[in-house]
Biopython code that builds the backbone (N, CA, C, O; Angstrom):
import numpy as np
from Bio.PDB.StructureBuilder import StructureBuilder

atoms = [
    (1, "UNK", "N", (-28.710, -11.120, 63.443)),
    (1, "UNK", "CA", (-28.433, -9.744, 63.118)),
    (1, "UNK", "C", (-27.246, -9.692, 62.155)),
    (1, "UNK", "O", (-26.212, -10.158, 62.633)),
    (2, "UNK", "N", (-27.179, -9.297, 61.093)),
    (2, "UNK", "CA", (-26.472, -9.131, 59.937)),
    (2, "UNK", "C", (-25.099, -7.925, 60.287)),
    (2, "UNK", "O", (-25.311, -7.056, 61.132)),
    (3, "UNK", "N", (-24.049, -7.970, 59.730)),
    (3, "UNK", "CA", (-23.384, -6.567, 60.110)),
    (3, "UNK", "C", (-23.912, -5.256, 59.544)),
    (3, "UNK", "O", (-23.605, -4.185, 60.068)),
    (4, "UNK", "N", (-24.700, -5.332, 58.486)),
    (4, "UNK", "CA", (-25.220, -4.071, 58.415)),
    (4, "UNK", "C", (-26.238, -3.179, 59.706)),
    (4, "UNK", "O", (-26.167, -1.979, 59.971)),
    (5, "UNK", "N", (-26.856, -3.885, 60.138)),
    (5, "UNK", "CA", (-27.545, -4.031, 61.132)),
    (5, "UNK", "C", (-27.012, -2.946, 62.312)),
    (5, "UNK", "O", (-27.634, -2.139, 63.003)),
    (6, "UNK", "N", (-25.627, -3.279, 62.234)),
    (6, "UNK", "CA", (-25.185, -2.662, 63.366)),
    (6, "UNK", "C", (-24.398, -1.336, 62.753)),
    (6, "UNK", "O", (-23.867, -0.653, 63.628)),
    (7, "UNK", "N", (-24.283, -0.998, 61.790)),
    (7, "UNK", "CA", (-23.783, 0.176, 60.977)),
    (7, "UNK", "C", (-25.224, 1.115, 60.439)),
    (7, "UNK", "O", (-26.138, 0.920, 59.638)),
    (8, "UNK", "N", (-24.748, 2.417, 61.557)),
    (8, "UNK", "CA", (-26.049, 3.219, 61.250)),
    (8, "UNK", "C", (-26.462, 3.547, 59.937)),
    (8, "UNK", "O", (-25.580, 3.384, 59.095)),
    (9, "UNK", "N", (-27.412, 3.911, 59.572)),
    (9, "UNK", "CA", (-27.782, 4.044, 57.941)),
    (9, "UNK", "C", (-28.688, 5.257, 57.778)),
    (9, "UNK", "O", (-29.199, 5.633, 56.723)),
    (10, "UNK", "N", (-28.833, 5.916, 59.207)),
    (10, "UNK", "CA", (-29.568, 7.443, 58.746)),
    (10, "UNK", "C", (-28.575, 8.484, 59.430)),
    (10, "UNK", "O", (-27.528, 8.120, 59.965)),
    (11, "UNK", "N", (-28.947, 9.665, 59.374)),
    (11, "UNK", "CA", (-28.158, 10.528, 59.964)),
    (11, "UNK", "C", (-28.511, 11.088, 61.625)),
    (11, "UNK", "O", (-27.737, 11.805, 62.259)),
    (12, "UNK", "N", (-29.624, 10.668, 62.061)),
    (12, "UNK", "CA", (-30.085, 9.901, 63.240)),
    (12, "UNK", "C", (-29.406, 9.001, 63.893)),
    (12, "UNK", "O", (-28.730, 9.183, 64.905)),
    (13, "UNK", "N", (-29.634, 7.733, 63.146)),
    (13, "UNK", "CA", (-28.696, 6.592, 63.550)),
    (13, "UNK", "C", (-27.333, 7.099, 64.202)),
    (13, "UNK", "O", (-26.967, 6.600, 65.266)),
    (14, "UNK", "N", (-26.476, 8.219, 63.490)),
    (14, "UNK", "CA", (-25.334, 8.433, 63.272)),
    (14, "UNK", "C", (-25.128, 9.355, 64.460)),
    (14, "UNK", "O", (-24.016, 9.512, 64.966)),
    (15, "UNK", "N", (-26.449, 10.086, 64.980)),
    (15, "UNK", "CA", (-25.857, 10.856, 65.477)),
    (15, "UNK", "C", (-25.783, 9.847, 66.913)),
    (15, "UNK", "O", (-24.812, 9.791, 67.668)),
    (16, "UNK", "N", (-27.118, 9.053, 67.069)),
    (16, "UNK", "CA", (-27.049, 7.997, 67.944)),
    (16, "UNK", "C", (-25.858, 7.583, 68.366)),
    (16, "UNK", "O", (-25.279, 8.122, 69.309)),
    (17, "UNK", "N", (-25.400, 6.618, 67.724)),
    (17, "UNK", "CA", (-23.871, 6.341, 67.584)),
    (17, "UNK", "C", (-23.117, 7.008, 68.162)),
    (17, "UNK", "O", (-22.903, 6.742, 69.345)),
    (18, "UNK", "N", (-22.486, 8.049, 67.566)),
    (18, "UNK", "CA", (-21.724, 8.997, 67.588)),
    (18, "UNK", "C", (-21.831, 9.188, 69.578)),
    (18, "UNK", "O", (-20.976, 8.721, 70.331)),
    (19, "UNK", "N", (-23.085, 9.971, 70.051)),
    (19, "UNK", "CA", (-23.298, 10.178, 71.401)),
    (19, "UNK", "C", (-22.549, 8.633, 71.915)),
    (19, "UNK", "O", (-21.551, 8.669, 72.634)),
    (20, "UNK", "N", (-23.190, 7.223, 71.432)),
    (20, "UNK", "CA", (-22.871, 6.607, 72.429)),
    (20, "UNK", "C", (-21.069, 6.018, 72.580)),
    (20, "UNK", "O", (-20.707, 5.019, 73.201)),
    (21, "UNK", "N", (-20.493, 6.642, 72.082)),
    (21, "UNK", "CA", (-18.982, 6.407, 71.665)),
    (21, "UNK", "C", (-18.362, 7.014, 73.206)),
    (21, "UNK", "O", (-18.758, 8.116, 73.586)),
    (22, "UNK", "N", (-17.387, 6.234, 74.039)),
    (22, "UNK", "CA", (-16.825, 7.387, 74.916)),
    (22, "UNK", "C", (-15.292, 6.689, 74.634)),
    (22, "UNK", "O", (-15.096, 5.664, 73.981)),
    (23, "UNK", "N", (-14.371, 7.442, 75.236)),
    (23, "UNK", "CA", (-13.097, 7.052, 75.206)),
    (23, "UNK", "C", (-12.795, 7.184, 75.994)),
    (23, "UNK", "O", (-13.316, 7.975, 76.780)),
    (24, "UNK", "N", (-11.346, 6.192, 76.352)),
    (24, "UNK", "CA", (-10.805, 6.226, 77.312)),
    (24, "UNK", "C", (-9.516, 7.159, 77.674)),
    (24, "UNK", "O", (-8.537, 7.124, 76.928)),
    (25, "UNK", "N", (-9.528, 7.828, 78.603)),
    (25, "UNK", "CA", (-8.219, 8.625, 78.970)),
    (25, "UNK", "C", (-6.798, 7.663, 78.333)),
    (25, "UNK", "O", (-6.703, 6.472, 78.039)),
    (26, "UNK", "N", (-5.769, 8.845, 78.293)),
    (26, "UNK", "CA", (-4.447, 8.152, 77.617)),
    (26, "UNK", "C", (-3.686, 7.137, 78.905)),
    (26, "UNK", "O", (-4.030, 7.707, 79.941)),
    (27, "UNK", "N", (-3.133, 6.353, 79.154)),
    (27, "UNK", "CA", (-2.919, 5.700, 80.172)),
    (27, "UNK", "C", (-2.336, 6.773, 80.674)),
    (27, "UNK", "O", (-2.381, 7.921, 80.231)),
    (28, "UNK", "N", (-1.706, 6.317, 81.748)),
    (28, "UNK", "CA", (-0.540, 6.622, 82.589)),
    (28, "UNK", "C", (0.354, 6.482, 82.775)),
    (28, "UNK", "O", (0.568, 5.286, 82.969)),
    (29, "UNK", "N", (1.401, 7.220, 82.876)),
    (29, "UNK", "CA", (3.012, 7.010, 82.482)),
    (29, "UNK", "C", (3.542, 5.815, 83.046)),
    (29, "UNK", "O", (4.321, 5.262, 82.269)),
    (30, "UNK", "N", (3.397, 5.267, 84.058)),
    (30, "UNK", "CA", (3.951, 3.921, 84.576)),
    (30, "UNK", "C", (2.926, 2.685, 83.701)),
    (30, "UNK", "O", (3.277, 1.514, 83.561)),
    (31, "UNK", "N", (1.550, 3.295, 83.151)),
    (31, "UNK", "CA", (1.047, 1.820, 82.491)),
    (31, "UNK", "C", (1.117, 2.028, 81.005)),
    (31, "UNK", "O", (0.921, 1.041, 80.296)),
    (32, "UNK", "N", (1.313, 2.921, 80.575)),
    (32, "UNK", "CA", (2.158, 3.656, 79.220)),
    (32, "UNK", "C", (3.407, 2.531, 78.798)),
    (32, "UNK", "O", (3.456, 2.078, 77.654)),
    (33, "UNK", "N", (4.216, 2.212, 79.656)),
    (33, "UNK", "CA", (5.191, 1.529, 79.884)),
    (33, "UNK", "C", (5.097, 0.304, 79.722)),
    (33, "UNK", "O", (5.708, -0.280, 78.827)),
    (34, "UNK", "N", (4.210, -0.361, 80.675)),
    (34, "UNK", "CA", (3.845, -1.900, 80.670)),
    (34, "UNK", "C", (3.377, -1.923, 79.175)),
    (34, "UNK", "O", (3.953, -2.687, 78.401)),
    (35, "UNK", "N", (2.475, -1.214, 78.784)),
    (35, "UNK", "CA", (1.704, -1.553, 77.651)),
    (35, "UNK", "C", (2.994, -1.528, 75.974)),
    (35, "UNK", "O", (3.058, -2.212, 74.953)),
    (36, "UNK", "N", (3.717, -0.459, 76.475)),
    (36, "UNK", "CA", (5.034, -0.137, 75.616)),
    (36, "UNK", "C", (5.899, -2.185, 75.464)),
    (36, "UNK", "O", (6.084, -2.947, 74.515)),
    (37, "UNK", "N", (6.125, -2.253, 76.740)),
    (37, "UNK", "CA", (6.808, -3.529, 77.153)),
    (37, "UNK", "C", (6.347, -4.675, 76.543)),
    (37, "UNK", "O", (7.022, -5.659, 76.241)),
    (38, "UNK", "N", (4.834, -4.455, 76.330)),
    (38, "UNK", "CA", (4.056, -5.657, 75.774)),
    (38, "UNK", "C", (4.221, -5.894, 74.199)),
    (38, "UNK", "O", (4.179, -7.069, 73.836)),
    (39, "UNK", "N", (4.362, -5.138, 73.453)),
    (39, "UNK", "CA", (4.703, -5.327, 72.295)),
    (39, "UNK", "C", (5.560, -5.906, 72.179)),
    (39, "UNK", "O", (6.234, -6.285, 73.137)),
    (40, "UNK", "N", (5.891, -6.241, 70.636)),
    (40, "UNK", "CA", (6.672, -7.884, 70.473)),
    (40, "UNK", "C", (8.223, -6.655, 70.240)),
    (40, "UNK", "O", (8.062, -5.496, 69.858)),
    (41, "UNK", "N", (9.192, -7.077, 70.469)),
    (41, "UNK", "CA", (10.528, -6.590, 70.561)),
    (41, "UNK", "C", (10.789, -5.927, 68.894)),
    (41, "UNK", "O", (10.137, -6.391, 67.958)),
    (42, "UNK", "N", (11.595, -5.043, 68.725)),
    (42, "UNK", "CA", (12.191, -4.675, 67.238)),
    (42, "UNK", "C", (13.012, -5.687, 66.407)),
    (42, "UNK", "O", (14.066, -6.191, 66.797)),
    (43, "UNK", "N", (12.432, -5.924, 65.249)),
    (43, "UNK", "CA", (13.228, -7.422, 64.792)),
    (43, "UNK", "C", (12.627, -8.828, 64.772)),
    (43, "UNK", "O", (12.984, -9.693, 63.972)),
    (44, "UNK", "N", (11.387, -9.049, 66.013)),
    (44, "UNK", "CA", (11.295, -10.207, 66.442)),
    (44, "UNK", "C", (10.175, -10.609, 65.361)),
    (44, "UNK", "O", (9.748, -9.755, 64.585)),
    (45, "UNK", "N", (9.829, -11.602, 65.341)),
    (45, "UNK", "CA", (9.108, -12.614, 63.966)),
    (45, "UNK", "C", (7.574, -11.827, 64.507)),
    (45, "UNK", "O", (7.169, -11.988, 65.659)),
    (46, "UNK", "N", (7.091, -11.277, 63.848)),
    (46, "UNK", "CA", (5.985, -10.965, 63.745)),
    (46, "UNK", "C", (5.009, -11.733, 62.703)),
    (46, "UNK", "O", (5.007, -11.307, 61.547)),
    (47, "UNK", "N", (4.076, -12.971, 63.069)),
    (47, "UNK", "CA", (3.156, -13.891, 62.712)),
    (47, "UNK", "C", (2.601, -12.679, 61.636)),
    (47, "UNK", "O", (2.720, -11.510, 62.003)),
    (48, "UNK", "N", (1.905, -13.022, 60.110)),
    (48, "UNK", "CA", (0.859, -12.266, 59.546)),
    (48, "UNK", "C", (0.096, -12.990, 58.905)),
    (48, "UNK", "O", (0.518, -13.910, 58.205)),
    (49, "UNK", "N", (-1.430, -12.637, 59.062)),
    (49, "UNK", "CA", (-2.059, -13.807, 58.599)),
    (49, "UNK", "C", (-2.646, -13.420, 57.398)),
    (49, "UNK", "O", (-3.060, -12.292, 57.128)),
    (50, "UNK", "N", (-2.667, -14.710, 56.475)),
    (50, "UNK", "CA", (-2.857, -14.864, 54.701)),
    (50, "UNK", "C", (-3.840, -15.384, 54.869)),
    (50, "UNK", "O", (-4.060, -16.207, 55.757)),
    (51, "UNK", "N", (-4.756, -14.921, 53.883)),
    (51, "UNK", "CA", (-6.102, -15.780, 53.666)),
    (51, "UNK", "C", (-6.266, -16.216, 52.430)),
    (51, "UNK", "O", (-6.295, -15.276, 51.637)),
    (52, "UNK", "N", (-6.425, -17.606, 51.773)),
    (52, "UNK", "CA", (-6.435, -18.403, 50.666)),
    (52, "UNK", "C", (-7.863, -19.160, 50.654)),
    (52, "UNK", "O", (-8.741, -19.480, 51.454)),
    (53, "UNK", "N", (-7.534, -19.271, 49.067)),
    (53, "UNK", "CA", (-8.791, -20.438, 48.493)),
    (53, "UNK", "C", (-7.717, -21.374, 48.197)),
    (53, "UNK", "O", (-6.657, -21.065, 47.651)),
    (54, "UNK", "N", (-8.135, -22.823, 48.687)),
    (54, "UNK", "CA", (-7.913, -24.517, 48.191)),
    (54, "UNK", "C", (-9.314, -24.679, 47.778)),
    (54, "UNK", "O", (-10.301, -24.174, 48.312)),
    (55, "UNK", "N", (-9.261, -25.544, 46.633)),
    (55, "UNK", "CA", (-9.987, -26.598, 46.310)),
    (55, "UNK", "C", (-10.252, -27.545, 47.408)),
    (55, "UNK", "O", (-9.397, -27.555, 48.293)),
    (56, "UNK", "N", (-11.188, -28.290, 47.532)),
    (56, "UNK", "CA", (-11.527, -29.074, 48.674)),
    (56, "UNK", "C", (-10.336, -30.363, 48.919)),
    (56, "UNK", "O", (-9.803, -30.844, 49.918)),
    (57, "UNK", "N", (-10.241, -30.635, 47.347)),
    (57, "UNK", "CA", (-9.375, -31.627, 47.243)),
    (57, "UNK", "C", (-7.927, -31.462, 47.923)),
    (57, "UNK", "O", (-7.505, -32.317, 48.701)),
    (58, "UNK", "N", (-7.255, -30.416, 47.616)),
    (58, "UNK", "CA", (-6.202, -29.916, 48.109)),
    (58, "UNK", "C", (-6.148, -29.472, 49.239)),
    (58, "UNK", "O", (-4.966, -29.335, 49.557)),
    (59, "UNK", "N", (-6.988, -29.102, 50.206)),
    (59, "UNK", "CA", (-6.844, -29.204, 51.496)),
    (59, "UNK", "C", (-7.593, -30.283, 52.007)),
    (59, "UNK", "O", (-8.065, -30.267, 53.144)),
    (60, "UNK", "N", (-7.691, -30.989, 51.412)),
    (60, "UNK", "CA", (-7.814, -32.821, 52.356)),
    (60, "UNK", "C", (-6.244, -33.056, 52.147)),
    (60, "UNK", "O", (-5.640, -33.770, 52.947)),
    (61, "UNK", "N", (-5.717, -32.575, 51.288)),
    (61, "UNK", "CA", (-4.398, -33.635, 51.152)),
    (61, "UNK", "C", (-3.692, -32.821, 51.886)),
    (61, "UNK", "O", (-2.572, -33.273, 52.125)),
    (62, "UNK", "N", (-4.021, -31.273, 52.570)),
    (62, "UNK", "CA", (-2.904, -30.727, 52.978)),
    (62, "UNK", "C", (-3.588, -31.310, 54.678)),
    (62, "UNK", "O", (-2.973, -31.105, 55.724)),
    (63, "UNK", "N", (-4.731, -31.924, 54.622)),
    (63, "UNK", "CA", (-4.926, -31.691, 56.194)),
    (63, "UNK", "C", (-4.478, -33.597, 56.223)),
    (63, "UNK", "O", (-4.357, -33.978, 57.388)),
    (64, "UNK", "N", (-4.328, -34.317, 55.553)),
    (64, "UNK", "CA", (-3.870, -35.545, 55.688)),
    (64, "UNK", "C", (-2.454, -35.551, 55.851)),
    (64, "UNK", "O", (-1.846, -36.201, 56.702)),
    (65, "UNK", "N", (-1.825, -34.586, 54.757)),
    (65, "UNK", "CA", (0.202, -34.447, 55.289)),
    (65, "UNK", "C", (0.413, -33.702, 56.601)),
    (65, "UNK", "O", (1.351, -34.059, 57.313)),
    (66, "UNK", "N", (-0.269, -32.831, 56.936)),
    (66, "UNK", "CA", (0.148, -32.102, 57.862)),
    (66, "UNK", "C", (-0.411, -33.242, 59.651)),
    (66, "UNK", "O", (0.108, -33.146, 60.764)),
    (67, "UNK", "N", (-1.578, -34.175, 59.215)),
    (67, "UNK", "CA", (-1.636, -35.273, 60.206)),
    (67, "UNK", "C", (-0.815, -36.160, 60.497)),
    (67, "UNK", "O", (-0.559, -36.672, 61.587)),
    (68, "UNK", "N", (-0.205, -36.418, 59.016)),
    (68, "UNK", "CA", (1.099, -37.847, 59.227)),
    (68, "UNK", "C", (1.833, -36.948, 60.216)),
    (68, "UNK", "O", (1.968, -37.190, 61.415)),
    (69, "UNK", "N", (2.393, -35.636, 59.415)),
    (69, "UNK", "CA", (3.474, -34.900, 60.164)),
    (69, "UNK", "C", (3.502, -34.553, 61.318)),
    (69, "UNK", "O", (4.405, -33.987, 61.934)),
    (70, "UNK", "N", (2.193, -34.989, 61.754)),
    (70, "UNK", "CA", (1.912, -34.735, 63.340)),
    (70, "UNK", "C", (2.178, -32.682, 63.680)),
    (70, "UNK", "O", (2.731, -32.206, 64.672)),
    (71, "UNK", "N", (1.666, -32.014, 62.679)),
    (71, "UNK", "CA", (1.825, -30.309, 63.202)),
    (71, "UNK", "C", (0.524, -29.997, 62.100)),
    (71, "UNK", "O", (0.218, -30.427, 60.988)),
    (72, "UNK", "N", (-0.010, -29.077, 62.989)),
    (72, "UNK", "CA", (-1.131, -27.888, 62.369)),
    (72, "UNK", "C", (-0.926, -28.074, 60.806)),
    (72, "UNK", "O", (0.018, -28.599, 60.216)),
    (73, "UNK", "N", (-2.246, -27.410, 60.235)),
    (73, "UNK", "CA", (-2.418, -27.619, 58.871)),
    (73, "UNK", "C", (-1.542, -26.108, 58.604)),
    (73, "UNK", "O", (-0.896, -25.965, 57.565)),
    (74, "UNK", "N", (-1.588, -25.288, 59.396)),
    (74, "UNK", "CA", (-0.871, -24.340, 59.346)),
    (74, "UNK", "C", (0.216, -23.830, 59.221)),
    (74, "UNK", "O", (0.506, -22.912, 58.453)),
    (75, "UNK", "N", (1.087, -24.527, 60.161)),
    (75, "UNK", "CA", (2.642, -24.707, 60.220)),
    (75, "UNK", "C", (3.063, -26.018, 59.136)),
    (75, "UNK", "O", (4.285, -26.132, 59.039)),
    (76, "UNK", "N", (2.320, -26.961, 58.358)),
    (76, "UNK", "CA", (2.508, -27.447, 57.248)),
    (76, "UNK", "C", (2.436, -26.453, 55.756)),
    (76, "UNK", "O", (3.429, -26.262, 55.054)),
    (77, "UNK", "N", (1.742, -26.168, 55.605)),
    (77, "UNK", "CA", (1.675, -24.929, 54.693)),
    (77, "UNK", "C", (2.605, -24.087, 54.678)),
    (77, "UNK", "O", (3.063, -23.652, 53.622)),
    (78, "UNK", "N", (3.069, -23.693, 55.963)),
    (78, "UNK", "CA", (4.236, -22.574, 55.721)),
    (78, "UNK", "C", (5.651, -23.100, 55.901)),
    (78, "UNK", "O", (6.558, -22.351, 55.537)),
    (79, "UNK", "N", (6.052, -24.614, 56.554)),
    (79, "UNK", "CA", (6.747, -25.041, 55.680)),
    (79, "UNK", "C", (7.178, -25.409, 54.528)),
    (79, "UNK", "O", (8.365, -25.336, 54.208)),
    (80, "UNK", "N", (5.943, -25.990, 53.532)),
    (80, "UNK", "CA", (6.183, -25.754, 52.438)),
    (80, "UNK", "C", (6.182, -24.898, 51.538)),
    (80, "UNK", "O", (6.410, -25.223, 50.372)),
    (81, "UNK", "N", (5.898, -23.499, 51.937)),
    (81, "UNK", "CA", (5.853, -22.296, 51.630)),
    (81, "UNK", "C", (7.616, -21.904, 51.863)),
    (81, "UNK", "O", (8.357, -21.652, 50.913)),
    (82, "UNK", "N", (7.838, -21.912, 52.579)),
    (82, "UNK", "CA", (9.606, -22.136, 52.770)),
    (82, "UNK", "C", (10.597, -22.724, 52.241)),
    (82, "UNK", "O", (11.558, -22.114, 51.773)),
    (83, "UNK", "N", (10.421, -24.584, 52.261)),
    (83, "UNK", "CA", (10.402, -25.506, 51.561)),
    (83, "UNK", "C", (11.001, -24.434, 49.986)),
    (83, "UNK", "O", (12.149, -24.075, 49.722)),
    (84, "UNK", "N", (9.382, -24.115, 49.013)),
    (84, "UNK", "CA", (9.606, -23.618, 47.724)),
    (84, "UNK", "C", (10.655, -22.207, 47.803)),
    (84, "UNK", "O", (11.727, -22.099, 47.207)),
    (85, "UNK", "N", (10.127, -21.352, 48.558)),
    (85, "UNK", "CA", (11.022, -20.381, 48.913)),
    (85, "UNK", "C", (12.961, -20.416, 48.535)),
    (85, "UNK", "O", (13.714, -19.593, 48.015)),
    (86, "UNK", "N", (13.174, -21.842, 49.129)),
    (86, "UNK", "CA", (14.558, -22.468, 49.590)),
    (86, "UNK", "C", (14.903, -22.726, 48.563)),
    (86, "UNK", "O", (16.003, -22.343, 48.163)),
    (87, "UNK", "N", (13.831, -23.672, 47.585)),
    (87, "UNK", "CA", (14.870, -23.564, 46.375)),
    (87, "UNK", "C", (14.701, -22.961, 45.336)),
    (87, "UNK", "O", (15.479, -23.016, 44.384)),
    (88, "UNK", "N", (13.459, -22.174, 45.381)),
    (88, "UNK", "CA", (13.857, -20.942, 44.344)),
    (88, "UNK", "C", (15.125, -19.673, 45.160)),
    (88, "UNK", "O", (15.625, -18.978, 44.275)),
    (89, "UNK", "N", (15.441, -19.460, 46.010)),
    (89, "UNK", "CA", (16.619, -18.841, 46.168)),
    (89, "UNK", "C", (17.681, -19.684, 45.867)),
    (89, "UNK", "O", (18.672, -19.051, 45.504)),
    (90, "UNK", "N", (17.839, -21.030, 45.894)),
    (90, "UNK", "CA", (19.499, -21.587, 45.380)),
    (90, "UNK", "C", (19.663, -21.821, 43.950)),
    (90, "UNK", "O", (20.499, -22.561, 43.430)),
    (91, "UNK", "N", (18.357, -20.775, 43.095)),
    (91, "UNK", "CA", (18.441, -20.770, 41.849)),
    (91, "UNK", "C", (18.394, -22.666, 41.182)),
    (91, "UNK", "O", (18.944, -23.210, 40.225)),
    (92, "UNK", "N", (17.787, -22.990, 41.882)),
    (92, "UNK", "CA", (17.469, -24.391, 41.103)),
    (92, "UNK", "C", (16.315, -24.478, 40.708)),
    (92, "UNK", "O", (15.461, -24.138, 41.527)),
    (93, "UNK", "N", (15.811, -24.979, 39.261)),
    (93, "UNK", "CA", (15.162, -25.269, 38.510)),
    (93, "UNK", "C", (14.194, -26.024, 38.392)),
    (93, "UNK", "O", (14.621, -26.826, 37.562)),
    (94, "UNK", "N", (13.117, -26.354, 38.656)),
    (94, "UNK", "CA", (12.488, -27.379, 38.815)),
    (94, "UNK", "C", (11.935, -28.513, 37.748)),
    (94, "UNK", "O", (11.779, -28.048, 36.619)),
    (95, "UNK", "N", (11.686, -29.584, 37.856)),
    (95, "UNK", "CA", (12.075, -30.429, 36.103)),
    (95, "UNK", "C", (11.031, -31.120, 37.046)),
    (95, "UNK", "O", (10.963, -31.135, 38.275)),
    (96, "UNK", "N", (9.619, -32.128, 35.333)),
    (96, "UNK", "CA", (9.022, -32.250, 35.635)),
    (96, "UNK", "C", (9.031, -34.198, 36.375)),
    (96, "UNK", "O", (9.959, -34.976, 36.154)),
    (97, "UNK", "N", (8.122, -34.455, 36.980)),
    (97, "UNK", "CA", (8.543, -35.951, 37.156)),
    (97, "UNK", "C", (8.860, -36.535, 36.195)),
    (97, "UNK", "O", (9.866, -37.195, 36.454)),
    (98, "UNK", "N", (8.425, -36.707, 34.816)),
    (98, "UNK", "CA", (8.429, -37.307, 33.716)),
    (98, "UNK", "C", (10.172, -36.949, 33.405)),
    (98, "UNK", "O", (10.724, -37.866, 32.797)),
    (99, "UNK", "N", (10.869, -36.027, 33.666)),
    (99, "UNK", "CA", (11.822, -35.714, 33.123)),
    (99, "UNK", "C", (12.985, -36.347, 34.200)),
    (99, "UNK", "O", (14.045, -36.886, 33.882)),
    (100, "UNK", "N", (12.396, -36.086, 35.730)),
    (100, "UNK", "CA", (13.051, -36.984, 36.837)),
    (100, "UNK", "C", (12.854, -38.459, 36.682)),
    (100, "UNK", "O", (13.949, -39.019, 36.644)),
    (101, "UNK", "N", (11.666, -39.437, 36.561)),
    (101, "UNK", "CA", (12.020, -40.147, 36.122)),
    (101, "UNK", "C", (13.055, -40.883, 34.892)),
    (101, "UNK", "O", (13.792, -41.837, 35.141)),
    (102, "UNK", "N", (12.989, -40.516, 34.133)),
    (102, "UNK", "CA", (13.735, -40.412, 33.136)),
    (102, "UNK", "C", (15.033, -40.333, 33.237)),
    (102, "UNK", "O", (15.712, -41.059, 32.511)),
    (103, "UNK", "N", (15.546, -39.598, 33.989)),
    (103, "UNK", "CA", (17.038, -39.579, 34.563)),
    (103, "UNK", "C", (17.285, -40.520, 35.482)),
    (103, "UNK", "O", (18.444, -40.935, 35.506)),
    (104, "UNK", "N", (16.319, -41.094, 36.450)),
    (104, "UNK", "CA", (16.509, -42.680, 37.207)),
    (104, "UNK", "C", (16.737, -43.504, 36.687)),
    (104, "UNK", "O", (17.493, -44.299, 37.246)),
    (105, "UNK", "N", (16.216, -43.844, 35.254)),
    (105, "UNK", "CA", (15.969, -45.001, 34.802)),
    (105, "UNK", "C", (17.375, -44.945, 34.224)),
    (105, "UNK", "O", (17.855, -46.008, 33.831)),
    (106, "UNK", "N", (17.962, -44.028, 34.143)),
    (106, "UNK", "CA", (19.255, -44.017, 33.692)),
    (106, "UNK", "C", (20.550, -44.230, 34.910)),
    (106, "UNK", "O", (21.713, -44.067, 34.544)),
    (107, "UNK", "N", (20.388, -44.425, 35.671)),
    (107, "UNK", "CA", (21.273, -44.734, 36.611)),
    (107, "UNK", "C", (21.493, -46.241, 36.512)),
    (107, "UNK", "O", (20.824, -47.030, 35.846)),
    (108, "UNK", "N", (22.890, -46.594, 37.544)),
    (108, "UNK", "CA", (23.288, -47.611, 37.450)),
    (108, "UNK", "C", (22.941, -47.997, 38.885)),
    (108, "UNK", "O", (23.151, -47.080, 39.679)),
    (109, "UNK", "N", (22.340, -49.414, 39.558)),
    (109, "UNK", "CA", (22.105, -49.463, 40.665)),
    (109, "UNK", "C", (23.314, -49.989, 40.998)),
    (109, "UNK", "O", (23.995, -50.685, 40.245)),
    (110, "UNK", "N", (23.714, -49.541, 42.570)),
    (110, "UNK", "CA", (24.465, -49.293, 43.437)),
    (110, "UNK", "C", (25.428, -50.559, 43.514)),
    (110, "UNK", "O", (25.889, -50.053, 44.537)),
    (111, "UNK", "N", (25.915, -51.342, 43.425)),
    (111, "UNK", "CA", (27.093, -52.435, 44.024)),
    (111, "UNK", "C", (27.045, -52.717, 45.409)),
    (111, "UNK", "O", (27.542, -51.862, 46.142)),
    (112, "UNK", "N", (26.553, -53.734, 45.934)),
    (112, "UNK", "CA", (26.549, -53.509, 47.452)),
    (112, "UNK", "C", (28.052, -54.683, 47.677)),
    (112, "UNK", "O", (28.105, -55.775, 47.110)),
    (113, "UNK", "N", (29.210, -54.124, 48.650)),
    (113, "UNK", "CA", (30.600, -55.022, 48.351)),
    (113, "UNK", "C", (30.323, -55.418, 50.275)),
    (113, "UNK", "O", (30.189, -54.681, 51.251)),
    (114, "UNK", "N", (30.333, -56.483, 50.153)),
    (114, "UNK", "CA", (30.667, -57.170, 51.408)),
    (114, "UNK", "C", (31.728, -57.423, 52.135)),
    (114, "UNK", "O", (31.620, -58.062, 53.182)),
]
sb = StructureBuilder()
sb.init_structure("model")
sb.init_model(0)
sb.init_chain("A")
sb.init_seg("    ")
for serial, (resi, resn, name, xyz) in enumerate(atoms, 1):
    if name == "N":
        sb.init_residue(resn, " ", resi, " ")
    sb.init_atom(name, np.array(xyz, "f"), 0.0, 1.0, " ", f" {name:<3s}", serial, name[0])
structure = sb.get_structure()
């Protein structure tokens, strides 16, 4: 059964529908409360979920890092979603490998003094 299927499409259908709809009374002031209580606190991290396209390729490699790392492909992603976040707020620049290499090869290796 398709979702259209279940979305009336005559004015019949509709009224169908419509009859079979009932609602429920407003709670009750003591379960008004509990249900009040259940919500997540003012302030507190409220999860929201993003929906993306990867290439196949790119989520093998995100579901292979996020395996080494031993955590969800999920909580990998939004660390590195953070990760970039972090240093585009400390206003640093990003330079390409070719340009990072390039600056290695220019270093002097280290002196190890015994």
């Amino acid at each position: 059964m398709s979702h259209d299927d279940a979305v009336p499409q005559t004015p019949e259908q509709l009224a169908a529908f419509m009859t079979g709809l009932a609602f429920e009374p407003p709670p009750e002031p003591q379960d008004e409360q509990a249900l009040l209580d259940s919500l997540p606190a003012a302030g507190s991290s409220v999860m929201v979920v993003r929906s993306l396209r990867l290439p196949i390729e790119l989520d093998q490699a995100v579901a292979s890092a996020a395996q080494a790392a031993e955590v969800p492909k999920t909580a990998w992603i939004r660390q590195a979603i953070e990760m970039a976040l972090a240093v585009q707020a400390d206003d640093d620049q990003p330079i390409s490998r070719a340009e990072a290499l390039r600056a290695l090869t220019l270093l002097r290796p280290a002196r190890h003094v015994a």
